[in-house]
N, C-alpha and C positions, 0 to 999 in steps of 0.2 A: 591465560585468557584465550579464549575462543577465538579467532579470528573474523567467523563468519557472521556472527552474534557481537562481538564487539566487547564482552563478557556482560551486557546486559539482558540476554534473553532473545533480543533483538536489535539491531543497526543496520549491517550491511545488506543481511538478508531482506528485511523490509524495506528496505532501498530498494533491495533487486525487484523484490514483487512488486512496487510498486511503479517502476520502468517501464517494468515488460506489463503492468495492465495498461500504462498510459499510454505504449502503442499501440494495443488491442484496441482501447477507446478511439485513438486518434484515425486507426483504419477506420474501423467501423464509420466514424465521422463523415471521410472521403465518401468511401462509398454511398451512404448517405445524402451526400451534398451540403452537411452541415462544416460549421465549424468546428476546423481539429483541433487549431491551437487551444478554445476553452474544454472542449471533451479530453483533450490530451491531458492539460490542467486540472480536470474534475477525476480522471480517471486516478492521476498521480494521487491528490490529494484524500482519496478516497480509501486507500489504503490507509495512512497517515489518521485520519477519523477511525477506524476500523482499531486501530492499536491506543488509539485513545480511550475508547470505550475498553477494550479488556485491560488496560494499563487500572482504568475505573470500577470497575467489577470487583466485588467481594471477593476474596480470596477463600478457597473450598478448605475443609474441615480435613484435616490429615489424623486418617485413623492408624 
């Protein structure tokens, strides 16, 4: 089993991507003046949407 993939394709790795956007979010927030805690929330979650959709997607024709 892959480690980083979790042997699904994806786990830990989309985990990590989705950390490191919810602090990009969360900055961006501060600077802003908005709130971080829900941008930090949207930014995580937003990954998580992302791999739902390709989890959903057709799967390509192997020639």
């Amino acid at each position: 089993m892959d480690p980083f993939t979790l042997g699904a394709g994806f786990g830990f790795g989309a985990l990590l991507v989705g950390i490191i956007f919810a602090v990009i979010c969360r900055t961006l927030a501060d600077e802003k003046g908005r709130s971080s805690g829900w941008w930090g929330l949207w930014g995580f979650l937003t990954t998580f949407i992302a791999l739902i959709v390709l989890v959903l997607l057709p799967q390509r024709a192997r020639t």
